[in-house]
C-alpha positions in Angstrom: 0.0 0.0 0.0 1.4 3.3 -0.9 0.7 6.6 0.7 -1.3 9.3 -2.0 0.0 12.7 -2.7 -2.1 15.1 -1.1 -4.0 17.7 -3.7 -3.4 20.7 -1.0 -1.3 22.9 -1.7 0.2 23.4 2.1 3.2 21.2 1.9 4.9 19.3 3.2 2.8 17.9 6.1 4.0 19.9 9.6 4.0 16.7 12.2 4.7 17.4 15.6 4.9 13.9 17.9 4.4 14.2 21.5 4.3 11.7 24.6 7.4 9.5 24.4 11.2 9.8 26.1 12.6 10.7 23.1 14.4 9.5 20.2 17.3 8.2 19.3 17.7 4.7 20.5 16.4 5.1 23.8 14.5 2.1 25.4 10.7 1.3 25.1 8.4 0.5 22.5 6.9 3.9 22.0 10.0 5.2 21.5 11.2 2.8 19.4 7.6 3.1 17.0 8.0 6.7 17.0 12.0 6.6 15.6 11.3 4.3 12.9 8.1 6.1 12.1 9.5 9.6 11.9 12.1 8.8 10.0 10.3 7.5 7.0 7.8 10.6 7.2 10.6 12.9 6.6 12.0 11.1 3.9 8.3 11.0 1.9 8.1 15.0 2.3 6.5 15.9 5.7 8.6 17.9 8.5 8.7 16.0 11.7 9.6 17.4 15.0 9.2 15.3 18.0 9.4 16.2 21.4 10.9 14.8 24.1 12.2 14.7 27.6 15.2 16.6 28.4 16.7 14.5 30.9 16.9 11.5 28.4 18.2 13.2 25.6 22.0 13.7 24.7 21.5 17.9 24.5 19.5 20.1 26.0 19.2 22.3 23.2 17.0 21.1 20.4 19.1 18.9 17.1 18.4 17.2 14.2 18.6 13.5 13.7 18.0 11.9 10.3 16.0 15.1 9.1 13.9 14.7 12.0 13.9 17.8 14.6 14.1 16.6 18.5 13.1 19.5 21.0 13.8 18.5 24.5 11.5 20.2 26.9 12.2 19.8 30.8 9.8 17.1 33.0 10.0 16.1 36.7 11.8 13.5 37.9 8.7 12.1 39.9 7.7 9.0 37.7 3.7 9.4 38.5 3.8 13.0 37.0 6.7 12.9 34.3 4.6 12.2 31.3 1.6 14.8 32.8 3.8 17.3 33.1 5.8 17.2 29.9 2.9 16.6 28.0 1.5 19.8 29.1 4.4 21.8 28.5 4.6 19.7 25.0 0.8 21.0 24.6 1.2 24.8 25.4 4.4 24.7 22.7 2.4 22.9 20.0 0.2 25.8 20.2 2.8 28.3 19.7 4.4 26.7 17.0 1.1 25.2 15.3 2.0 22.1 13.5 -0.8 20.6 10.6 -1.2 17.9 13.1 -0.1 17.1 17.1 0.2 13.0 17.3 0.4 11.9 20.9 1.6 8.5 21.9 0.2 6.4 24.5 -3.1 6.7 26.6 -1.5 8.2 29.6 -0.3 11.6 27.6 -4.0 11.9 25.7 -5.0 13.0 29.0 -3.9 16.0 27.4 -5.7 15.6 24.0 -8.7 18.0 25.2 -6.6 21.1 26.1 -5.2 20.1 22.9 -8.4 20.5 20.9 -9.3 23.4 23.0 -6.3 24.8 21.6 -7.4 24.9 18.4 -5.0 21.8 16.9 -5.8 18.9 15.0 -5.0 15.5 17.2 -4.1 12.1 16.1 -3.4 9.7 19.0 -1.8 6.5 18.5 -2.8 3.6 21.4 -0.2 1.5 22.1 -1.4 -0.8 24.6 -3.8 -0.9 28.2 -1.5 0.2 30.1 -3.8 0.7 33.3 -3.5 -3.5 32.9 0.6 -2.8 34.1 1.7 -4.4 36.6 3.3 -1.4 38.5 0.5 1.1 38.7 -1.8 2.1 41.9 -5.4 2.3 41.8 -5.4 6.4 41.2 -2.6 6.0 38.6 -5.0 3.1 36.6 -7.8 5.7 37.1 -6.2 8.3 35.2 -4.5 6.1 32.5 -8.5 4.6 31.7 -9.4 8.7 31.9 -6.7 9.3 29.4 -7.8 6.3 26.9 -11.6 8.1 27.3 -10.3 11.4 26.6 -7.8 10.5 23.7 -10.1 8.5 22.4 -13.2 10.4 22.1 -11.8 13.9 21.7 -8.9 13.6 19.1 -9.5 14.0 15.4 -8.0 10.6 14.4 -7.3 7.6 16.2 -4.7 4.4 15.5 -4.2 1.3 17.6 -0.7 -1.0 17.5 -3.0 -4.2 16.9 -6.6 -5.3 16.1 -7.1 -6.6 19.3 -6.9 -3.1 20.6 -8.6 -1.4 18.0 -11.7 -3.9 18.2 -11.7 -3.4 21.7 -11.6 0.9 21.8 -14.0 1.0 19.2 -16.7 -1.4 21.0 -15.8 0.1 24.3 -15.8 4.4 23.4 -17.9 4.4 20.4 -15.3 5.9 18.0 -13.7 4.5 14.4 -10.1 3.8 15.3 -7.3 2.6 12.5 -5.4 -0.2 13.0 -1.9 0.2 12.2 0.8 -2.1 13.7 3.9 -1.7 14.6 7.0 -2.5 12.0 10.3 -4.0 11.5 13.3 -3.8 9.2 14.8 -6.8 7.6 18.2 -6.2 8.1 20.7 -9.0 6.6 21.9 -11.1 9.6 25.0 -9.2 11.2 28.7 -11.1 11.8 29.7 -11.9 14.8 31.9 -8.7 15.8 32.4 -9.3 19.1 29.5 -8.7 21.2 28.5 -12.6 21.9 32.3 -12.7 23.3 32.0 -9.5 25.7 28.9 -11.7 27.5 30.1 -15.1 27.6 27.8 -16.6 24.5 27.9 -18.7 22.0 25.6 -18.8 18.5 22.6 -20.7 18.7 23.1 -21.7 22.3 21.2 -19.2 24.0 18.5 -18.0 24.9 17.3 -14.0 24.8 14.6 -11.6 25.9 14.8 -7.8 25.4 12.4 -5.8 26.9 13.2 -3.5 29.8 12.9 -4.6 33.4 9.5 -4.0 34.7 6.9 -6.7 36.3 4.5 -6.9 33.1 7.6 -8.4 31.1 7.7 -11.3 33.7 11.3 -12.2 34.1 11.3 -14.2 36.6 9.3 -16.6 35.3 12.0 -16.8 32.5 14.6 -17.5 34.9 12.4 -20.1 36.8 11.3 -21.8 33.4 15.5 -21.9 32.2 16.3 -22.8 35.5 14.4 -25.7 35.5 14.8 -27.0 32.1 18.4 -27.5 32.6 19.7 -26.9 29.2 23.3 -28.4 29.0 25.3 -25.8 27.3 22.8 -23.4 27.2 22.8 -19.8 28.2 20.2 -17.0 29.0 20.9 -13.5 28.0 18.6 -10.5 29.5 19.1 -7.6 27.7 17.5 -4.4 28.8 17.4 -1.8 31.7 14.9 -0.4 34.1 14.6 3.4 33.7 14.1 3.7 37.6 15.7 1.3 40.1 13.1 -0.4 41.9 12.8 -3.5 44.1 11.5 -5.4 40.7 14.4 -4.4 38.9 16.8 -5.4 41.6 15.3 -9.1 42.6 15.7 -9.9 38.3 19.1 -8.6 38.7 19.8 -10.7 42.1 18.0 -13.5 41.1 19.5 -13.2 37.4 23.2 -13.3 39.4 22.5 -16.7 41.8 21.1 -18.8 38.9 23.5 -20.6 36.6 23.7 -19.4 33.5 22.3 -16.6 33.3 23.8 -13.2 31.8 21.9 -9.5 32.1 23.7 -7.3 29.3 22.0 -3.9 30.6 20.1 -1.7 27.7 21.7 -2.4 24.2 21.6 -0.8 21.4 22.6 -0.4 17.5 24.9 -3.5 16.6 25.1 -4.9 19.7 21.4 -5.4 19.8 21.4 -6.9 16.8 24.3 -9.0 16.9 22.5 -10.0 20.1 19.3 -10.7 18.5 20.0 -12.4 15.1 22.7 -15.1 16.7 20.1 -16.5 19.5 19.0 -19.6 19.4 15.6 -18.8 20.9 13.6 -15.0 21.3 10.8 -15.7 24.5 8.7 -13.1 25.6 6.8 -14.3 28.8 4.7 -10.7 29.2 1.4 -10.5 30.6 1.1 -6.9 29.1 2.1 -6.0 25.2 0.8 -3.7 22.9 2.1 -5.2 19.3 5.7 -6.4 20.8 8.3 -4.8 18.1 11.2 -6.5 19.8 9.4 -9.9 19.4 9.3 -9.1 15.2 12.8 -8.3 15.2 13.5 -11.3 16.3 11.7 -13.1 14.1 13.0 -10.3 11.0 16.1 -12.3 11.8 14.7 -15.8 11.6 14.8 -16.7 14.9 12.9 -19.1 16.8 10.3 -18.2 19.3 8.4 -18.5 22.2 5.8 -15.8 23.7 2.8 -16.1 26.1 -0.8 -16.0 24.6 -1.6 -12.7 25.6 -3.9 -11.6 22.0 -1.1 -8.9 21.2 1.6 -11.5 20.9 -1.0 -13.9 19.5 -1.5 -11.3 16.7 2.1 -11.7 15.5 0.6 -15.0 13.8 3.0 -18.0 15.1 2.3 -21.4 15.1 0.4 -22.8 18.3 3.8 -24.5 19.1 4.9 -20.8 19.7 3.1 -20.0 22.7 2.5 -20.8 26.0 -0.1 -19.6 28.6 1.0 -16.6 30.8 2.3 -17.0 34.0 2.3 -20.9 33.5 6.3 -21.4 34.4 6.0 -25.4 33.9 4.6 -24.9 30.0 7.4 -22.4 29.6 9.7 -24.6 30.5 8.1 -27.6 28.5 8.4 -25.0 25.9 12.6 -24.2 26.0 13.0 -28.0 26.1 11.0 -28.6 23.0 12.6 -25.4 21.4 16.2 -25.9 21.9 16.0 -29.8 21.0 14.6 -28.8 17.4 15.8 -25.8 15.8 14.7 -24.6 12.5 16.9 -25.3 9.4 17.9 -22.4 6.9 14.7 -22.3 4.6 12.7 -22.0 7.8 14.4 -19.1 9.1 14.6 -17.6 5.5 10.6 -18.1 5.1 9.9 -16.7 8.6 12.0 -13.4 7.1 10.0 -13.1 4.6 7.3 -13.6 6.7 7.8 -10.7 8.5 9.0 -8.3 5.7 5.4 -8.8 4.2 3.2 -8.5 6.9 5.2 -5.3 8.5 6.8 -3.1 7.0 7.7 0.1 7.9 7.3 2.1 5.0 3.4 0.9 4.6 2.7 1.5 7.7 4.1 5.3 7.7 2.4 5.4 4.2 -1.0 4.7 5.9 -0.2 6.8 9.3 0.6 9.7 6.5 -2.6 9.3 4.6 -4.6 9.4 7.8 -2.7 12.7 9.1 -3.8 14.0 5.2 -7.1 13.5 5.8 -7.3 14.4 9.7 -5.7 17.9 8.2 -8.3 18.2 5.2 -11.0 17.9 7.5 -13.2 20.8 7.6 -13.1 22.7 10.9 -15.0 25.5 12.8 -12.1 26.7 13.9 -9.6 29.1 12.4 -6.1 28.3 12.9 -3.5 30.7 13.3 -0.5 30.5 10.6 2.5 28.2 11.5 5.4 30.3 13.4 8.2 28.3 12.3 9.5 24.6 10.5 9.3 21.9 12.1 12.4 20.5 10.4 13.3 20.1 7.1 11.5 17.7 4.7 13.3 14.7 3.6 14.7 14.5 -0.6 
């Protein structure tokens, strides 16, 4: 599918995304969805800025990466009130600078969406996952994330989900049309070994890997349970990820990580390292109770690898063979499960038709064709309101 030039004259397409850490290569799905995404909007004509959180960025002063414009604005250290509060101030400078369209990311920052709209801005608001259904919140914190799917949902002008699932289950439950668009991957060539597999104590095809970072809805410890007890001769597991705040979940993986045999924690990775990690594994598994459309589980399988993920209907989207998955929480069928893997791997033209798999089903530059042509017609729209003229580029358009 192919995105259709727009018959307005106001080009390119302003795009001003809103509600993440940041980009480049910083950890978490959203952020990872919204650097592959902008990137490919710049490059078919539109001027992207996205804003993000100073702390997490490598400047404080506002740069360009890959065409794409990254503003950092300032947010409290407070976890509870960090995405609130930089929304806000990510709100009040969308209105200055008056982008064609404002995309927030995530239900907790469409809290935001109606000052938004009140504003006078066209809103598209991309769901990534339930995240009152996390692990870590409180009961006022999962009240204001289900306010924040009610707001974003019913108030902005266009609405995407990560996955079906989702998107059938907004639509039923706020009355509104929402898009499905997934999340994507690249299919890279499978990387050499170049030293990375060395620096952790692994071998090719005898380990085992799960990226995600370290918070309870990812479910790590039944991981280490499950390998613990499978008793893999030869066998590694390899945690990579971080926790963006220490916190007593993130320090019992790390301790119990440390006491079991075999078991290696890499910390956040990035770039080659990730993917050297990735594309030599023998196994991916992803034991998470909570997904939206789990980008580091396609990656994995972009590279051919062999996996295993719990039936939560996010990861059961990804379309694997039943063999694939496991129920959540069930440590004994996960283990059941790494036996069975490890003992029969998949040849080449397994791995090769898995790739190919992949490449057809999610690609990247449909799916910011489609995101493009729904910003196109979110901005056609006809509108009471008279917007004031754009102050100043968003960045420069791509070639």
């Amino acid at each position: 599918m192919t995105s259709r030039p727009s018959s307005s004259p106001r080009v390119p397409l302003r795009i001003m995304m809103l509600g993440l850490r940041g980009i480049p290569d910083l950890q978490g799905g959203v952020e990872r969805h919204v650097q592959e995404l902008a990137q490919r909007l710049v490059r078919s004509g539109c001027a992207v800025e996205v804003i993000g959180r100073a702390r997490y960025l490598p400047s404080r002063r506002p740069f360009d990466w890959r065409g794409v414009r990254v503003t950092p604005l300032p947010c409290p250290r407070m976890t509870v009130l960090e995405a609130l509060v930089h929304t806000f101030l990510g709100v009040l400078y969308a209105a200055w600078v008056r982008p064609d369209i404002l995309h927030i990311h995530a239900i907790g920052p469409s809290l935001l969406v109606p000052l938004a709209r009140g504003l006078g801005l066209r809103v598209v608001v991309t769901h990534h996952g339930f995240d009152y259904d996390r692990e870590k919140w409180g009961r006022l914190a999962r009240a204001m994330l289900r306010f924040g799917e009610w707001a974003g949902m019913r108030f902005a002008h266009g609405r995407i989900a990560v996955s079906r699932d989702i998107a059938s289950v907004v639509t039923a439950r706020h009355a509104v049309a929402v898009s499905p668009i997934p999340n994507g991957v690249t299919v890279h060539p499978v990387p050499p070994e170049a030293g990375t597999l060395d620096r952790f104590g692994l071998e090719r095809g005898r380990y085992v890997v799960m990226v995600s970072r370290l918070v309870p809805e990812k479910r790590h410890l039944d991981l280490i349970e499950a390998f613990a007890r499978a008793d893999l001769p030869g066998w590694k597991l390899a945690l990579v990820g971080g926790a963006d705040h220490a916190d007593s979940y993130s320090r019992q993986v790390l301790d119990r990580a440390q006491r079991t045999k075999g078991v290696v924690t890499t910390g956040f990775q990035t770039g080659s390292a990730l993917q050297e990690l990735l594309a030599h594994a023998g196994l991916f598994v992803l034991p998470s109770s909570h997904e939206g459309l789990p980008i580091a589980l396609l990656e994995a399988l972009s590279y051919g690898v062999p996996t295993l993920s719990s039936d939560i209907p996010p990861n059961r989207e990804v379309g694997l063979p039943e063999a694939c998955y496991f129920p959540v929480r069930d440590i004994g069928a996960l283990t059941n499960g790494l036996v069975r893997a490890c003992n029969r791997l998949p040849d080449e033209a397994e791995r090769t038709e898995s790739r190919e798999r992949i490449r057809r089903v999610f690609d990247w530059e449909v799916i910011a064709a489609r995101t493009r042509e729904l910003y196109i017609t979110v901005r056609d729209a006809p509108s009471p309101r008279t917007r004031a003229p754009g102050r100043a580029p968003l960045s420069r358009p791509g070639p």
